[in-house]
Every structure is written in C-alpha cells, then in structure tokens.
C-alpha positions in Angstrom: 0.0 0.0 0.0 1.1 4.0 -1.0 1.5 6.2 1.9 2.0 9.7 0.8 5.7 10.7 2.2 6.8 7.7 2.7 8.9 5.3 0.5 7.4 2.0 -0.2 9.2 -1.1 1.8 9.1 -4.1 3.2 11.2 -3.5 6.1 10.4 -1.9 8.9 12.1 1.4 9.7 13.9 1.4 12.9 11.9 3.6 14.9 8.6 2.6 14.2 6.5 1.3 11.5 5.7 2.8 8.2 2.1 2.8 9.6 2.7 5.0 12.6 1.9 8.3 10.5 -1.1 6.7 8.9 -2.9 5.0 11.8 -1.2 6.9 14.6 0.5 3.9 16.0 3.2 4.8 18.6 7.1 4.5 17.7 8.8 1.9 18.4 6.2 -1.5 18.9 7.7 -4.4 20.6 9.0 -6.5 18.6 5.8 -9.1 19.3 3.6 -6.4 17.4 5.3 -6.1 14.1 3.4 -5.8 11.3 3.5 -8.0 8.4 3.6 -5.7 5.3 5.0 -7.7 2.8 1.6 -7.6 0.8 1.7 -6.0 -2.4 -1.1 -3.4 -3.5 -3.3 -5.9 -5.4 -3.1 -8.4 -3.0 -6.2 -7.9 -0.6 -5.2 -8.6 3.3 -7.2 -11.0 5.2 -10.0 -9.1 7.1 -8.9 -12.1 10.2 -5.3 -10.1 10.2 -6.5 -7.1 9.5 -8.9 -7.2 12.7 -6.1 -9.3 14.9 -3.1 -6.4 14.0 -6.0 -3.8 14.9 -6.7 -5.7 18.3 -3.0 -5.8 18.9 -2.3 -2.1 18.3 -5.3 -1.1 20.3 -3.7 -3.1 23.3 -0.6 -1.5 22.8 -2.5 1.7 22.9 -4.4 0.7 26.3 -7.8 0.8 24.6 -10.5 -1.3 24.8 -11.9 -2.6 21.2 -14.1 -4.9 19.3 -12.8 -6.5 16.0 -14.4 -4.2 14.3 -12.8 -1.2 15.8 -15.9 0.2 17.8 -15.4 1.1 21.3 -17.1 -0.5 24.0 -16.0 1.8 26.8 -17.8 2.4 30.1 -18.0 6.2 29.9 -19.2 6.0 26.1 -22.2 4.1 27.2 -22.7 6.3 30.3 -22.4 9.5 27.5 -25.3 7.7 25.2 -27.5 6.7 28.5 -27.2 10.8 29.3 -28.1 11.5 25.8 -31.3 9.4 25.6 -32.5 10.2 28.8 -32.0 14.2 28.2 -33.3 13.7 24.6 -36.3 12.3 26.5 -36.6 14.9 29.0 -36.4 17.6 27.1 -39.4 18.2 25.4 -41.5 17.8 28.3 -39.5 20.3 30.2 -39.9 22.9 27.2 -43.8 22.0 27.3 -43.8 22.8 31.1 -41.8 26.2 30.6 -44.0 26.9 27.8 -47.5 27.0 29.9 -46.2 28.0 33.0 -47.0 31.4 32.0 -50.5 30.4 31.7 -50.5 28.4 34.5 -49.4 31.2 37.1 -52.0 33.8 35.5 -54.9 31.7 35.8 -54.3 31.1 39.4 -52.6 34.2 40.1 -56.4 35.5 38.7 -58.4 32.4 41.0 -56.1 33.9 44.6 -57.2 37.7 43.5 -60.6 36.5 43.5 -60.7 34.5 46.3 -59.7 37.1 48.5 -62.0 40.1 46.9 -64.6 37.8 46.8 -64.9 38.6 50.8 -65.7 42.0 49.5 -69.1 40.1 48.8 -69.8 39.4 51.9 -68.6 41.7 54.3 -71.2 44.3 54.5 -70.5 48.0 53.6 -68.2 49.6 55.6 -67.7 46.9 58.1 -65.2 46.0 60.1 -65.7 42.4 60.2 -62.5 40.4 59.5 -62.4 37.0 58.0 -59.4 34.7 59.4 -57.0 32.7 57.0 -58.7 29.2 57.7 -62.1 30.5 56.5 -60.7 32.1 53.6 -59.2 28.5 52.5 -62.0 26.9 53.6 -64.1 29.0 50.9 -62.9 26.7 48.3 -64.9 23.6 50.4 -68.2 23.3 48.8 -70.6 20.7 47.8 -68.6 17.5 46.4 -65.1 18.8 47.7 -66.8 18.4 51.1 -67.6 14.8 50.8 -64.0 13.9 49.8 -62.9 15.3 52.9 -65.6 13.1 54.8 -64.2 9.6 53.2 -60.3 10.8 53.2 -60.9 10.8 57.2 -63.7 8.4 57.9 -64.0 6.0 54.5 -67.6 4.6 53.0 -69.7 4.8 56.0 -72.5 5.1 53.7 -73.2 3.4 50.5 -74.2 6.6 48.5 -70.9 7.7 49.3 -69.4 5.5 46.9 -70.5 7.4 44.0 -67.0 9.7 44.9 -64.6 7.3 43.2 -61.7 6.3 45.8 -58.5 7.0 44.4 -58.9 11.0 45.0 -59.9 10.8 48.4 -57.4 7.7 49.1 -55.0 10.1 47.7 -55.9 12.9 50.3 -55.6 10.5 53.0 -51.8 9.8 52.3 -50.9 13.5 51.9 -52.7 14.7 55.2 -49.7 12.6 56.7 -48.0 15.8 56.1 -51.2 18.2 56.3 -53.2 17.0 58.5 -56.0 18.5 56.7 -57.9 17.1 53.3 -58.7 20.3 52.2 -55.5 21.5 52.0 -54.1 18.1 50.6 -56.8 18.1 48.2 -55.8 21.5 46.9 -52.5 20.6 46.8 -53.3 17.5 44.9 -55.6 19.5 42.3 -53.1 22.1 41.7 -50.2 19.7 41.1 -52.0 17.4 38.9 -53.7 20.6 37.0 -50.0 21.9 36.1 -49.1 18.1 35.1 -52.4 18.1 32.7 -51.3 21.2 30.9 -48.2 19.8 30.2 -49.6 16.4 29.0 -52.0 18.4 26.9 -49.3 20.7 25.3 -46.9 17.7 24.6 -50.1 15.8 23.1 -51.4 18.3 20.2 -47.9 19.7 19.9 -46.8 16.2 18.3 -49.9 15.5 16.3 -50.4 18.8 15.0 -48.0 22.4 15.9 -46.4 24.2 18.9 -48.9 27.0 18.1 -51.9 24.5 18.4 -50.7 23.4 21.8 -50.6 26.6 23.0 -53.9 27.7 22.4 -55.3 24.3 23.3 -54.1 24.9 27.0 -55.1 28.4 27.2 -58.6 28.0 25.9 -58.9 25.4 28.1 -57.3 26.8 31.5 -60.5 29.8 31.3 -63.2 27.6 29.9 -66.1 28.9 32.6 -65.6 26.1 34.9 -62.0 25.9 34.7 -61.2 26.5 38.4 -62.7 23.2 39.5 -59.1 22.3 38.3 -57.7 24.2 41.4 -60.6 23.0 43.8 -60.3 19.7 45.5 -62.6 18.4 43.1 -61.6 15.1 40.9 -60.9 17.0 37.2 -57.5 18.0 37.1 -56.4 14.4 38.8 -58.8 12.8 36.2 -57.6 14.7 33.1 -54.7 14.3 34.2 -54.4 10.3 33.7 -56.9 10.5 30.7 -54.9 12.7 28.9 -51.5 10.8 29.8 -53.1 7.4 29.0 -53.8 9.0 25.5 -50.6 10.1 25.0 -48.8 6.6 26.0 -51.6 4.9 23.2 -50.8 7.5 20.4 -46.8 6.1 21.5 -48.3 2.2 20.9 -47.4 2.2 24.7 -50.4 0.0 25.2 -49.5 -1.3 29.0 -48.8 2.2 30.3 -51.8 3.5 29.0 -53.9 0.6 30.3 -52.4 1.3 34.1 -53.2 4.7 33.3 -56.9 4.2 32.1 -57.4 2.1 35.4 -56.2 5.0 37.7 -58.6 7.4 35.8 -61.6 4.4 36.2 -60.6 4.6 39.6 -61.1 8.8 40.0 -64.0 9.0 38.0 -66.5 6.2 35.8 -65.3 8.5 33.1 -62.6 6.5 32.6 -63.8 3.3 31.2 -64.6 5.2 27.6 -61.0 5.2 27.7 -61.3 1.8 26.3 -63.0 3.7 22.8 -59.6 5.4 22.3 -57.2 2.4 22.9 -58.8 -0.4 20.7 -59.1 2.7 18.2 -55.4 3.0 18.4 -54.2 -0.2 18.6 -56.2 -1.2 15.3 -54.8 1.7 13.7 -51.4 1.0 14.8 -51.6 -3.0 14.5 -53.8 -4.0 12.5 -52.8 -5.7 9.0 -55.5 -4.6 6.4 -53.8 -5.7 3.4 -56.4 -7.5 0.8 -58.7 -7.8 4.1 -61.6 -7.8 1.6 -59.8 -10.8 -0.5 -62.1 -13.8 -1.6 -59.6 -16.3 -0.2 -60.2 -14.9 3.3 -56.3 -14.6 4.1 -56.7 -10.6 4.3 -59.4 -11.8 7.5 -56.1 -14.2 8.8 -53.9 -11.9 8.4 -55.6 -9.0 10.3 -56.6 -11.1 13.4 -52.7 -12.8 13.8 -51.9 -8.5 13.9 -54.1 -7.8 16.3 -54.5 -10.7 18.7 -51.3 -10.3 20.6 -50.4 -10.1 24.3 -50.6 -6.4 24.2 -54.2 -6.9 23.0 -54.9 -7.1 26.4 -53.8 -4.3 28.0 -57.2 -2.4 27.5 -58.5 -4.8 30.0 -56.3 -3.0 32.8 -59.1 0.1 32.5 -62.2 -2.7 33.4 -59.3 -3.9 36.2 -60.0 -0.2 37.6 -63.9 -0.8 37.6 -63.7 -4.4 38.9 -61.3 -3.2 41.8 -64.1 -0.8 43.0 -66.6 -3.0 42.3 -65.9 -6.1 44.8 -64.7 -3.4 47.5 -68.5 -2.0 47.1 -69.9 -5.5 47.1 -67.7 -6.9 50.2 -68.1 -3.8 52.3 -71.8 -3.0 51.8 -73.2 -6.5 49.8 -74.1 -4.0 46.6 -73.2 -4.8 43.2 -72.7 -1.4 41.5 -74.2 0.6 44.3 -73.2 3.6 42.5 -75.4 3.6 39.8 -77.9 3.1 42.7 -77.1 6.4 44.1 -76.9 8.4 41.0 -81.0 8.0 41.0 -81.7 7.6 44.1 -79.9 10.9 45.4 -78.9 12.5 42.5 -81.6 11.9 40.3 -80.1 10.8 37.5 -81.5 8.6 35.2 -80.8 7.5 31.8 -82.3 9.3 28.5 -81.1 9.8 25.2 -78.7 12.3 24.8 -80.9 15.3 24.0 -83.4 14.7 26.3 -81.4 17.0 28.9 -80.9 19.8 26.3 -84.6 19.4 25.5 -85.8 19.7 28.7 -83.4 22.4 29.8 -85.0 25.0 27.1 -88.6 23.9 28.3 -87.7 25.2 31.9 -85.7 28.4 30.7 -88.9 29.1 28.1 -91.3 28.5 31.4 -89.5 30.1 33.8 -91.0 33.4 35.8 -88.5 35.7 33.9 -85.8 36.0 31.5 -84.1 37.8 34.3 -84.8 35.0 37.1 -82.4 32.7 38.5 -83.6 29.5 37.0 -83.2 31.1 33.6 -79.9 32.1 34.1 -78.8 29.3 35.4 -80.3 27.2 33.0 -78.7 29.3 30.3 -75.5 28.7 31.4 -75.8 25.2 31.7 -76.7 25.1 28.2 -74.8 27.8 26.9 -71.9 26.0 27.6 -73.3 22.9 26.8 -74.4 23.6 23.2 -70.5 25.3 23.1 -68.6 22.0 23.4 -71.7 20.4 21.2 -70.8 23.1 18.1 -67.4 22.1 18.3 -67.4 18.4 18.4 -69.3 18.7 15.2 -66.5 20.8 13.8 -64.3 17.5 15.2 -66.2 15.6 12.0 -67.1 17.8 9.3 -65.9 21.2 7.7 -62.0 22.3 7.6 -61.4 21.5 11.6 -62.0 18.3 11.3 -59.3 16.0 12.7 -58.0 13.7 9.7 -55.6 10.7 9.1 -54.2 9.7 11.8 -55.7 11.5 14.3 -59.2 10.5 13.6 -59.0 8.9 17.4 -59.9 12.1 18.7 -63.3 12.9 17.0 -63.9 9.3 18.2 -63.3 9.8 21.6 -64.6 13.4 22.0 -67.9 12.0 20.5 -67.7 9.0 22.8 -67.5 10.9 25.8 -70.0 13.5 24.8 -72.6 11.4 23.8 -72.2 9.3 27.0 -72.2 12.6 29.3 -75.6 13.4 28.2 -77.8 9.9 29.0 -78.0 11.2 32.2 -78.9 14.3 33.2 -80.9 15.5 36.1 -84.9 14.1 35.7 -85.9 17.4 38.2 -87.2 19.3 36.1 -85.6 22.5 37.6 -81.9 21.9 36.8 -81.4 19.0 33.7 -77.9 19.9 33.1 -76.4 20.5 36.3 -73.1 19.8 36.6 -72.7 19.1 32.8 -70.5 22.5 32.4 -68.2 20.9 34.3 -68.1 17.5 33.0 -67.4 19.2 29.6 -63.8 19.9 30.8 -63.4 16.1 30.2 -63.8 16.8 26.6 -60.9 17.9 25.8 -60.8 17.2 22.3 -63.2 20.0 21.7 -60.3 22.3 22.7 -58.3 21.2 20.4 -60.6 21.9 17.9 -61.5 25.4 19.0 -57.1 25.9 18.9 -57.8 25.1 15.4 -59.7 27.7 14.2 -57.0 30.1 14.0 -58.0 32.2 11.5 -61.1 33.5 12.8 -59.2 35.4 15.5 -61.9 37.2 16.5 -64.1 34.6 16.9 -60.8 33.4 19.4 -61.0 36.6 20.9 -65.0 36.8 21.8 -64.1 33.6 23.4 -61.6 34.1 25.4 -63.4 37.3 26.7 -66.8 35.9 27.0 -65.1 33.0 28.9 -63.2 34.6 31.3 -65.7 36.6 32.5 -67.9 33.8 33.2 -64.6 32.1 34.7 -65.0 34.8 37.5 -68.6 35.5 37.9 -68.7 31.6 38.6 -65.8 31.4 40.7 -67.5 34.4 42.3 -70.2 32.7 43.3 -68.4 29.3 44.2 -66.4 31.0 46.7 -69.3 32.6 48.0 -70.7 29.9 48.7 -73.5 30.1 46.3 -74.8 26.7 44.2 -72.2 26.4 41.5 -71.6 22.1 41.2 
C-alpha cells in the first residue's frame, strides 16, 4: 500500500512502523507487534489479520476494542445513556416552561378572586375580618366536602361510593403531612392541574404544531368552569391520567396506558370510555388490512394474527379499575354497583337519550317566571356552555377543523365521551344539566378543535373574553358559597 511521504518497503524502519503516520501507531512497537507488510497493493489482506493487528495495536495503545474497531467503553455508554435520557426529557421540560406562564396567570387571577370575593360578603363599611382558615375553607363546597368526609372516615354510607376512591385515598396519604384534606386536596388538584397542561401541550404539539398546543391549553385553562381544576374536586387528577393514557396509546405504549386508564376508572367512571380510544389506536397502529376484503379470506387471517397479541390485552387494565371498586363495594356493603344506585336515588339521575337534557333544559328556561330570574340564568349557562362544546365536536367531524388521518381517534373519543355525558342528566325538572358544564372539561378534544380555528381570530377573541368573564362570575359565586356544582 502507498502512503504519501513515505517510500514503499518491506522493512520496517527502525523507529517505528511505516504505519505510525497513517494510523497513529506509537514508535517503536515491541518486537511481538510487528506488522506483516510484505503484501503487495493488489493483494487484498485478510480481514482475520487485518482485525487481529488492529486488536494488537489497540492493546498496545491501552484501549479497549471490538474487531471491528468500535469502542465499547464504560464512559461511552454512560455519555449515550445521558443523551437518551436528556433527549427524553427535554421536550416535556420545554412544554412545562411553555404553559407555566399560563398556569401562574390563571391562578394568580383564581387567589385575587378568592380574596376580593370577601368583598361580597362583608357588608359596607364593616369591620368584620375574615381569618386565613375560613378564607381556605371557601374553596370547600358541595362535592369537595364529601372527599374530605371519606379521606378521614371512608364509606360509611353506601351513596358515598359514587365519589370514586382514588382521589380521596390520595388525600388521605398526603394529610400525613397536612393533616387537613382540604388543604391536601388542593394541593393534589393544583399539582396534577400543572401536570395536565403539560400532558395536553406535549399531546397536540406532536400530532399537530407548537402554536396549536398553545392555544389548546389556554382555551382550556378559562373555559367557565375551569377553576374546578384548582378546587379539591376530581378533574384535574382525572384529566390528568386520561390525557397521559392518551398520549402513551398514540406512542403504541399500550401497558402504560392501560395502568393509566385504570387510575382514571378509579377517579372518575369516566374512565372506562377510555377503552373507545385504545382499541381505536391499537387497530390503527396493529392492525394488517392488506387485501382484508380478499375472496380467499387470508386478508381476514392476516388481520386477526396482527391484532390478537399479548398487548391486545392491556385495554382490559381500565375494566381492572372498575372491577377493583366494584368487589370493595360488594364486600363492604353487599351492593353490586351501588353507585349507579345512588346516582338515581340521590342525584336523580336517570338514563335518556342524549338530547333529552338539552330538551328539557330549554322547556324550563322558556317556562321560567323571567328571562331575568335565576332559574333562567342558570339554565342558560348550563346550556350555553353545553351547546359550546356540542358546536365544536361537530367541527371534530365535518368542515375544515375536522381531525383527519391519523388523528381520527380524537373525534372518536370526544364524541364517545360526549354522547355518553348526556344519557343522564338531572330528571328534576328544575336543573337537567347541572353539573354538565363541568363535565365538559373532560372533553378535551373540543379544545383542540377550538385551537384550530386560528383564522377566525376574533371569533378566538369573543371567546376568550366571554369565557373569562364567566370564569369569574362563577368562581364568584363558588367562593361565595352560592350553588355552583
């Protein structure tokens, strides 16, 4: 072989080998590391010598090789471990920085509230004072009261059980520290609200833009009932897993998002239509449709050996969630699903088809005693906000917002969910959407949507104006103490 300097031999210079300027080879080699170089140009060398000299002048050298010349060192592995777990990292840390901005507002907005709220209630001029424990405690109202009761006393009663346990179970182990549910039920809230944001940003950002993302988690963070996410209600906790679960079966991580669907059936019922979602995925990511309509019937074969595999079964984790609470119902009180038993017995809710409520709801708001009253009011915002997240799961199937190719699982789930929301509404005649406002943060696809329809910016605008008023004339009231579920 030519070097370029050097004069072609086959001796060996005294001093070092005439490969010492080409591979960097150290002078002067003992003479049991030698090189045979007696090969002519056009006579290949063995790749056997070629990788047993390499060996030998890397263990001259004090380096570590395969025969291939790769390093296997310690601190090279170490480097790449670093890299992929940073490389991991990363994006969720830039999705946290990204809506913390949004995130301190918004509760920078609830605390101002909260404490000119008092103004409210203090009459004019007075100089009544309200202490620091009452002021917390103005965020304890209606169902945030009953987690409290079972974090410190459990199911005494079966109605109890239609609070789901692993919010209050949760509340229980952090009073270690606070020795107060209310304040480890905030705590909980708040901390798994900032984590939902994040999982929410990382979600659209990667299926659609950055932009998207964005305006996904504002829109959603002053949605009208939006500060149920700080109060210790379930939503935040419950969004929270749904939305990871989501993300781990858009990855094809199909156990993870199983675990995850069963801690979300375990905070709210909500969580078995998690199982819509993952079989949705896992045919679109597994399934083998190739000539599936073929006369010979492989295409049918073919398909069921793609998608009957162990991580078929994973879904199954979210019914684990159900079947966990289930048989703690039926061994602590001998009920079978008591409940669905409460839901009519003391909630009144009963099952209709899914306009039934929004039928109903305009009957009482066309009867009411004024347009001016309370139970019109009311009414109207129940079904204001409704209607709102009804327009826009429309616009999830048809016109220019629609979600397409491959993320089609979205229109399915935020239908899914909707649909089911409504076959129970309240059969009093007074109230047949209460609650629903705030069961339409579960939707989140609908957000998504509404981040969509960027170029109507002042459609985006009237929104987020419209919104956040109603954010804090409802939070208003909440604090208050008035009937806002």
């Amino acid at each position: 072989m030519d070097f370029p300097g050097k004069q072609k031999s086959s001796e060996v210079p005294r001093g070092g080998s005439p490969l010492a300027g080409a591979w960097g080879c150290p002078p002067d080699l003992p003479s049991s590391t030698k090189l045979d170089i007696t090969q002519t140009d056009d006579i290949p060398a063995s790749d056997t010598n070629v990788n047993e000299e390499t060996a030998k002048i890397a263990a001259f050298r004090g380096n570590s090789t395969n025969p291939s010349g790769e390093r296997t060192s310690t601190t090279e592995t170490g480097n790449n471990r670093n890299q992929r777990i940073k490389s991991f990292w990363m994006p969720w840390y830039r999705a946290s920085r990204t809506i913390l901005p949004i995130y301190l507002a918004v509760h920078l907005a609830f605390f101002l509230i909260t404490c000119f709220a008092v103004l409210f209630v203090l009459k004019d001029f007075s100089s009544q004072t309200l202490n620091i424990d009452n002021w917390l405690h103005s965020w304890s109202h209606w169902d945030a009261n009953q987690y409290d009761y079972i974090a410190l006393r459990g199911y005494e009663q079966w109605w109890k059980t239609v609070f789901f346990p692993l919010y209050p179970l949760l509340q229980r182990c952090l009073m270690i520290f606070t020795h107060d549910p209310l304040f480890a039920g905030l705590i909980i809230s708040n901390v798994a609200g900032l984590g939902m944001l994040t999982v929410l940003y990382r979600l659209v950002e990667e299926d659609f833009d950055a932009e998207r993302a964005y305006r996904a988690v504002l829109y959603l963070s002053v949605f009208p009932t939006a500060f149920f996410f700080a109060a210790a209600y379930t939503e935040s906790l419950f969004l929270f897993l749904a939305l990871l679960s989501f993300y781990n079966m858009r990855h094809g991580h199909w156990w993870f998002a199983g675990l995850l669907g069963l801690l979300a059936t375990l905070t709210r019922q909500a969580g078995l239509f998690l199982l819509v979602p993952f079989y949705c995925e896992y045919l679109r990511q597994r399934g083998d449709f190739k000539d599936v309509w073929s006369s010979t019937g492989n295409g049918i074969e073919r398909l069921l050996r793609s998608l009957l595999r162990f991580d078929f079964f994973a879904g199954a984790l979210i019914l684990v969630g159900m079947g966990i609470f289930v048989v703690y119902c039926y061994y602590r009180f001998h009920i079978l699903f008591p409940f669905s038993r409460a839901e009519g017995l003391y909630w009144n809710r009963d099952l209709h088809d899914p306009s039934w409520g929004i039928i109903r709801t305009i009957q009482v708001i066309a009867h009411s005693p004024g347009f001016l009253s309370f139970s019109a009011l009311r009414n109207m915002l129940d079904l204001g906000q409704d209607l709102f997240i009804f327009v826009l799961i429309v616009l999830s199937l048809l016109g220019p917002w629609r979600f397409r190719g491959a993320v089609w699982t979205y229109a399915v789930y935020g239908v899914t969910l909707y649909l089911c929301l409504q076959l129970y509404p309240v059969r009093d005649f007074s109230f047949p959407l209460q609650s629903f406002p705030r069961y339409m943060l579960e939707v989140f696809p609908a957000f998504i949507v509404l981040a969509g329809i960027d170029q109507h910016r002042r459609i985006n605008l009237v929104y987020l104006v419209a919104s956040a008023s109603l954010l804090f004339l409802l939070l208003t009231q909440y604090v208050t103490g008035h009937w806002i579920t």
